[in-house]
C-alpha positions in Angstrom: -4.3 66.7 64.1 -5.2 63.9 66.0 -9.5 63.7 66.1 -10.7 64.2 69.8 -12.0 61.2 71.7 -15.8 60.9 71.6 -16.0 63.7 69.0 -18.0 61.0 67.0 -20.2 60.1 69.6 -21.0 64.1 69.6 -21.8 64.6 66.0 -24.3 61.6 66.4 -26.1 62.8 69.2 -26.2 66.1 67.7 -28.0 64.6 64.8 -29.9 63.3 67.2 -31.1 65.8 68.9 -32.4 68.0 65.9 -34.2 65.2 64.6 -35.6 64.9 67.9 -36.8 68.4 67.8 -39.0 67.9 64.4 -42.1 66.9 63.2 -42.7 63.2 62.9 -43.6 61.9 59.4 -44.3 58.5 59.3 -46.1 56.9 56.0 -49.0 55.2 57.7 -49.0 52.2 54.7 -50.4 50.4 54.2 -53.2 51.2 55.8 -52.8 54.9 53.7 -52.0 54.9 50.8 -49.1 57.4 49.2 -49.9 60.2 46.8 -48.1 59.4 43.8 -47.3 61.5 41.6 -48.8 61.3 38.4 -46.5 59.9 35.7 -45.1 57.2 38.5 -43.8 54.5 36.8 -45.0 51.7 38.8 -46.4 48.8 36.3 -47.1 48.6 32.2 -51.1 48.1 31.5 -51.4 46.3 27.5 -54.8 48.1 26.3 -54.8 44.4 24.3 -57.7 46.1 21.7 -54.9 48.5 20.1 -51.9 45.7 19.7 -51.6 44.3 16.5 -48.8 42.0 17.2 -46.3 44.2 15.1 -43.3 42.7 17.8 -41.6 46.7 17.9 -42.0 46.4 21.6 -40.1 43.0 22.5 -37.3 44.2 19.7 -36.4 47.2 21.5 -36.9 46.2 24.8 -33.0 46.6 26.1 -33.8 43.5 28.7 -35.6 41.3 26.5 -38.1 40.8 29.0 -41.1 40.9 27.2 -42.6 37.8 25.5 -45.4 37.7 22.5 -47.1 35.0 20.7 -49.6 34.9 17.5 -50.9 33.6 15.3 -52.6 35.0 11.7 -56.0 33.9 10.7 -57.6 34.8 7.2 -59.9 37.8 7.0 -62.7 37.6 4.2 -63.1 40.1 1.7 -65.1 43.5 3.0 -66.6 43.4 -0.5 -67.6 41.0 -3.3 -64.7 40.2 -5.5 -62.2 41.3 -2.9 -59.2 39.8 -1.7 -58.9 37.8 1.2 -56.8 39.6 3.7 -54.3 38.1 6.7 -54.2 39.5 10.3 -52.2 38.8 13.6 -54.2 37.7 16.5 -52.5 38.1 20.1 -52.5 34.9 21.7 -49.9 35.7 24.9 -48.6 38.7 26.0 -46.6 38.4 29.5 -43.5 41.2 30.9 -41.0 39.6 33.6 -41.0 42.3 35.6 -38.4 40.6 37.5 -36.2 41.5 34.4 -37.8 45.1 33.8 -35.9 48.1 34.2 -38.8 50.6 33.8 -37.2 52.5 31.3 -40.5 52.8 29.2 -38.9 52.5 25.5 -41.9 50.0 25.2 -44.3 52.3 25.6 -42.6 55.2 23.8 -42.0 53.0 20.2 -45.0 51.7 20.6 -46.8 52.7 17.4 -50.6 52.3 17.9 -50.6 53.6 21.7 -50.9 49.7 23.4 -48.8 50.1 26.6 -48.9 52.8 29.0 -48.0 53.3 32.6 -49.9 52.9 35.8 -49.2 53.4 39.2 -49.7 50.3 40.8 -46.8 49.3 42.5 -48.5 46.3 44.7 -47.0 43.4 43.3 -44.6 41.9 44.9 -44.5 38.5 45.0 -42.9 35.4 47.3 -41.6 33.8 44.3 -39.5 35.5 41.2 -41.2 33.3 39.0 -44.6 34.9 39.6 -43.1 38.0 38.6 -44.0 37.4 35.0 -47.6 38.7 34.2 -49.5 37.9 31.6 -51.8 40.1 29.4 -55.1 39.2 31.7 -53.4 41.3 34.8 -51.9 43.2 32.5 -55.2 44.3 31.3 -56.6 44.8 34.9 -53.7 47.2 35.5 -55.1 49.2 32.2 -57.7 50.4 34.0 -55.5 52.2 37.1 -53.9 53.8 34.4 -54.8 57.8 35.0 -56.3 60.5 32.2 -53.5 62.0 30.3 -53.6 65.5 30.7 -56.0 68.0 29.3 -54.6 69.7 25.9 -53.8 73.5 25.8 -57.0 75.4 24.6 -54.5 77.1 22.0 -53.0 74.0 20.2 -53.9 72.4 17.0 -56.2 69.1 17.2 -54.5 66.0 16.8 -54.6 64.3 13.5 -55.9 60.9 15.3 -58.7 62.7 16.9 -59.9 64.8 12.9 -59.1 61.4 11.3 -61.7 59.7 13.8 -63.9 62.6 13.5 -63.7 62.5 9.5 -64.2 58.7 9.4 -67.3 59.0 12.1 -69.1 62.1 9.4 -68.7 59.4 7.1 -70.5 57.2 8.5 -73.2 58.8 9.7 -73.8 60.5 6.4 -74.4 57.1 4.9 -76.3 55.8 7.5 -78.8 59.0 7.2 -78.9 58.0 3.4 -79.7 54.8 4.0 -82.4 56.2 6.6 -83.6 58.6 4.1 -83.7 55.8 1.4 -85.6 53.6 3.4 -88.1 56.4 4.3 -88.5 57.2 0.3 -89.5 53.5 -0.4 -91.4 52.9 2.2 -93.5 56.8 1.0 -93.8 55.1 -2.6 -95.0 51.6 -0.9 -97.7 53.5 0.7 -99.1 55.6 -1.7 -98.6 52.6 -4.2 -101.0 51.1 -1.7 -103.3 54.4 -1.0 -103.5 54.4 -5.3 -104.8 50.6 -5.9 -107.0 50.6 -2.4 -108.7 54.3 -4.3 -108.5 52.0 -7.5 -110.5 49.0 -6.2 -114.1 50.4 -6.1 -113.5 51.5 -9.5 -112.1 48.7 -10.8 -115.7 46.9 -9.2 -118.2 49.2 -11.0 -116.6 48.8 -14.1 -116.7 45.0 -13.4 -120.2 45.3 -12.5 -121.4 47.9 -15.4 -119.3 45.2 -18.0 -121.3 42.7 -16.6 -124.6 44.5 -16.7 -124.4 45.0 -20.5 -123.4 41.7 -21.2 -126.8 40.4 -19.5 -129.3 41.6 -21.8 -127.0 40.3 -24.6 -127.1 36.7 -23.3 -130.7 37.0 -22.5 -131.7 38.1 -26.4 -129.7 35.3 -27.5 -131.6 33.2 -25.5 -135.0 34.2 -26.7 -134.1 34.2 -30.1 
């Protein structure tokens, strides 16, 4: 069946028409900015204090878009007669985002919890070149990243969080040895001090009485 002339030109201004008869929602940006939701995926912030250069990130990046240089520097011992130790320091860290297809596998492998998503999504650029940030903006963008959601009241604590908590008890229980220590000597200093001050009047008299005996000693000799 043949269509009917203008039966186009119907359907459209049908559409038309019951658009017509809604409400307008217009996204008044950017002088309002959206609501977005809260795991948008808009940039990757580097939390630079947590990488430790172990390269898992730019190996399983599917787009090979992320780029890392170090360098290792020598460590000395924590202890006398230790071993020197050798560490990677982070000297660039820069993601093309040009090249980025914001499928997060860097952030999921990443073992020590360096990347994580933010929201921002203002950064477009005039030039695809500048799409390439380093780790100084990626840093600013660290700090728009949002709290992770509260845990559930029932479940168990996180071994990171009883590790931290062990290793702070640690601490503090030598510092308050060390306190308690330093209070002891410093007791034994003063009383030390109370004991010969007490012991100096003494110590005089006797002086003086030795003295007084030895006189008339020395004056018999003399007459004699």
């Amino acid at each position: 069946m043949p269509p009917i002339p203008g039966s186009g030109l119907a359907k459209g201004l049908a559409v038309t028409l019951r658009t017509m008869t809604k409400r307008t929602v217009t996204a008044q940006y950017p002088d309002v900015q959206p609501e977005l939701p809260p795991r948008t995926r808009g940039v990757i912030g580097l939390f630079e204090e947590n990488c430790t250069v172990c390269m898992l990130c730019a190996r399983e990046c599917p787009d090979w878009c992320i780029y890392i240089d170090s360098h290792k520097e020598t460590v000395p011992p924590a202890a006398p007669g230790g071993r020197e130790r050798s560490r990677n320091v982070l000297d660039r860290f820069a993601i093309d985002f040009a090249l980025c297809m914001y499928c997060g596998i860097c952030i999921e492998v990443c073992p020590f919890d360096a990347l994580f998503w933010s929201p921002e999504f203002e950064y477009a650029e005039t030039d695809i070149h500048e799409l390439t940030h380093e780790r100084d903006k990626l840093r600013e963008w660290m700090w728009t990243v949002p709290e992770p959601p509260a845990l559930d009241p029932g479940a168990e604590e996180p071994k990171e969080f009883a590790a931290a908590r062990k290793t702070a008890d640690k601490l503090r229980a030598a510092e308050e040895a060390q306190q308690a220590a330093e209070a002891r000597q410093a007791e034994e200093a003063r009383r030390a001090a109370e004991a010969q001050q007490a012991a100096e009047p003494e110590q005089t008299q006797r002086a003086q009485d030795t003295e007084a005996r030895q006189d008339p000693d020395t004056e018999q000799g003399g007459q004699g």
